[in-house]
N, C-alpha and C positions, 0 to 999 in steps of 0.2 A: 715474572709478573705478567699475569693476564691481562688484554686490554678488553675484554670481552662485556657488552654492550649488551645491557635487557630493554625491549621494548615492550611495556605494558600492552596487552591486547585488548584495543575498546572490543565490547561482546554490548551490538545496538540495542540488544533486549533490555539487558542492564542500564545502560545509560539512558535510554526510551524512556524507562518505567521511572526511573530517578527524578529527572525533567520534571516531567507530564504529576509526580506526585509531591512537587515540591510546589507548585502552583496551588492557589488559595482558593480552590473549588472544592466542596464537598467530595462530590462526586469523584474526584482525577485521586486520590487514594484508592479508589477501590480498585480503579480502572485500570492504574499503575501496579497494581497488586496483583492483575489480571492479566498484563503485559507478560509480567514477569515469571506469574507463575500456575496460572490460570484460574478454574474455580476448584475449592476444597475438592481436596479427591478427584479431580478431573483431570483430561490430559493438557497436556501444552499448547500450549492458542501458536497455530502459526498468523501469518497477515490476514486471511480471509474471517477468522475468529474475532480477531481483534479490530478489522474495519466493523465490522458486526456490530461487536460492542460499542464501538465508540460513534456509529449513527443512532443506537441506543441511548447511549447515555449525555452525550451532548450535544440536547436540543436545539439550543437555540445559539443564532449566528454571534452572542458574544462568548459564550462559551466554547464554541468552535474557533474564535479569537485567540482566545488564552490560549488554547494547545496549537492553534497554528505559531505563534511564538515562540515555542518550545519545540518544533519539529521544526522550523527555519534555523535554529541555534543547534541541534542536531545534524541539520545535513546530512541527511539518509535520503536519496532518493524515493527509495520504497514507497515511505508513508508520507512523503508530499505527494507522489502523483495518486493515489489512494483516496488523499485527500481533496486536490484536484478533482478527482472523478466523480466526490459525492459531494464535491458543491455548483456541480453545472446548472442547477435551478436557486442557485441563492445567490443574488446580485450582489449582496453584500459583501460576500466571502472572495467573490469574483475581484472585487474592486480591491479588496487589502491584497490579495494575492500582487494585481497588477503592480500597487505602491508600491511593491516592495520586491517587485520584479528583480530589481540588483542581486539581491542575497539570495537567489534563489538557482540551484542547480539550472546548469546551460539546458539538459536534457527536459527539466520540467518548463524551463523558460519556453524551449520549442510546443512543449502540448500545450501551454497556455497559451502561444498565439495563436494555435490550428482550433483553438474553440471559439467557434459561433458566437458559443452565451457570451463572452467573454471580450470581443471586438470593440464595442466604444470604450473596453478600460483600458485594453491594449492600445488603441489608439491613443490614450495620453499619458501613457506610461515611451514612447518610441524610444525616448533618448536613453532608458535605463538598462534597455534589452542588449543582451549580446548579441554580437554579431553574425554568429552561428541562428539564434533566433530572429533576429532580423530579416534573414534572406527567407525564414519560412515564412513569416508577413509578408514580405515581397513580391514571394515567388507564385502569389497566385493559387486559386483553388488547389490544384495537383497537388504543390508540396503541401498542404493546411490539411488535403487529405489523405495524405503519405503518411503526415506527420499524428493527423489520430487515428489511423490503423497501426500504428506502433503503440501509442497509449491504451488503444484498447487491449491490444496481445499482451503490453505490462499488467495493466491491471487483471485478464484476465489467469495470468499465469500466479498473481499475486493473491486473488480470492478462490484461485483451485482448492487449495489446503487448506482445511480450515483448524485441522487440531495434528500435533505429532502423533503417529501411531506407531507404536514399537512393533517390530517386526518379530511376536513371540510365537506368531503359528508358521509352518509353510503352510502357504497357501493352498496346495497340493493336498493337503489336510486338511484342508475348513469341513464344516459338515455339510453335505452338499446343498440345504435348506439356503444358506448364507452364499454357497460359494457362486460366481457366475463363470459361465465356461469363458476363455477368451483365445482369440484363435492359436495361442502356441501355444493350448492345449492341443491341439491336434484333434479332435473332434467339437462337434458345433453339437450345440445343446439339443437335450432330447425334448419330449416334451413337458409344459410347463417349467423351460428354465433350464432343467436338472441338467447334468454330464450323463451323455449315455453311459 
């Protein structure tokens, strides 16, 4: 007799898009639709596609509500500091973030006190912060600016990609109109661009 154990694999695309399309917004179907599987006949949205979309499609600071809801019930890091990032001009978003500081990854807890916009909610949020995030409130400009030059390399390592690209040509191959030389090619581009 076997004792052999399956563990379902959450896939956060899948379970993202499920969320975000189970919510009573028009719009969060199609978006969820989009998550999942991109636009008809297009390729696969990685992060940078999909923050795209969704500063597109959810205007306003309560519909930006309702899917922060749903990405705190998730617990992906990813698409909280994503989100994080494209709400540093909206006080509002600022403040639910702070309430709810508790539930929120330690890691995103830290970017959220290292922002500026963000200091009168932090400050009455203190008692909700962990402690890891606490000593970056603490600790003074240095670590507030430690701590968002780390949120900017997340996010900008998370809005590099914006779609999967299958890898159907070498590259070695492209026509050379498309292709850009890069240095292990072993020659530097001739002119206008081209591969000598």
């Amino acid at each position: 007799m076997s004792n052999t154990k399956t563990t379902r694999i959450r896939v956060p695309r899948e379970s993202l898009s499920t969320r975000i399309g189970a919510l009573e917004l028009g719009k969060a179907k199609a978006y969820a639709d989009f998550i999942r599987e991109g636009d008809p006949d297009g390729p696969v949205p990685c992060w940078g596609a999909i923050t795209k979309r969704f500063v597109e499609a959810f205007a306003t600071d309560a519909e930006r509500l309702a899917v922060l809801d749903q990405l705190i019930a998730e617990g992906d890091r990813r698409p909280l500091f994503l989100f994080l990032d494209t709400s540093r001009k909206r006080p509002k978003l600022l403040e639910a973030l702070c309430a709810r500081v508790g539930e929120l990854p330690v890691s995103v807890q830290r970017a959220l006190v290292a922002m500026p916009e963000a200091a009168t909610y932090v400050a009455a949020s203190l008692e909700r912060l962990d402690p890891s995030a606490r000593l970056v409130w603490d600790g003074g400009e240095d670590s507030k600016r430690a701590e968002r030059e780390l949120l900017a390399g997340r996010v900008g390592e998370l809005m590099a990609f914006q779609y999967f690209v299958p890898d159907t040509i070498d590259p070695r191959q492209e026509p050379p109109s498309k292709r850009v030389a890069a240095p292990t090619d072993g020659d530097a581009p001739g002119e206008g661009g081209q591969p000598r």
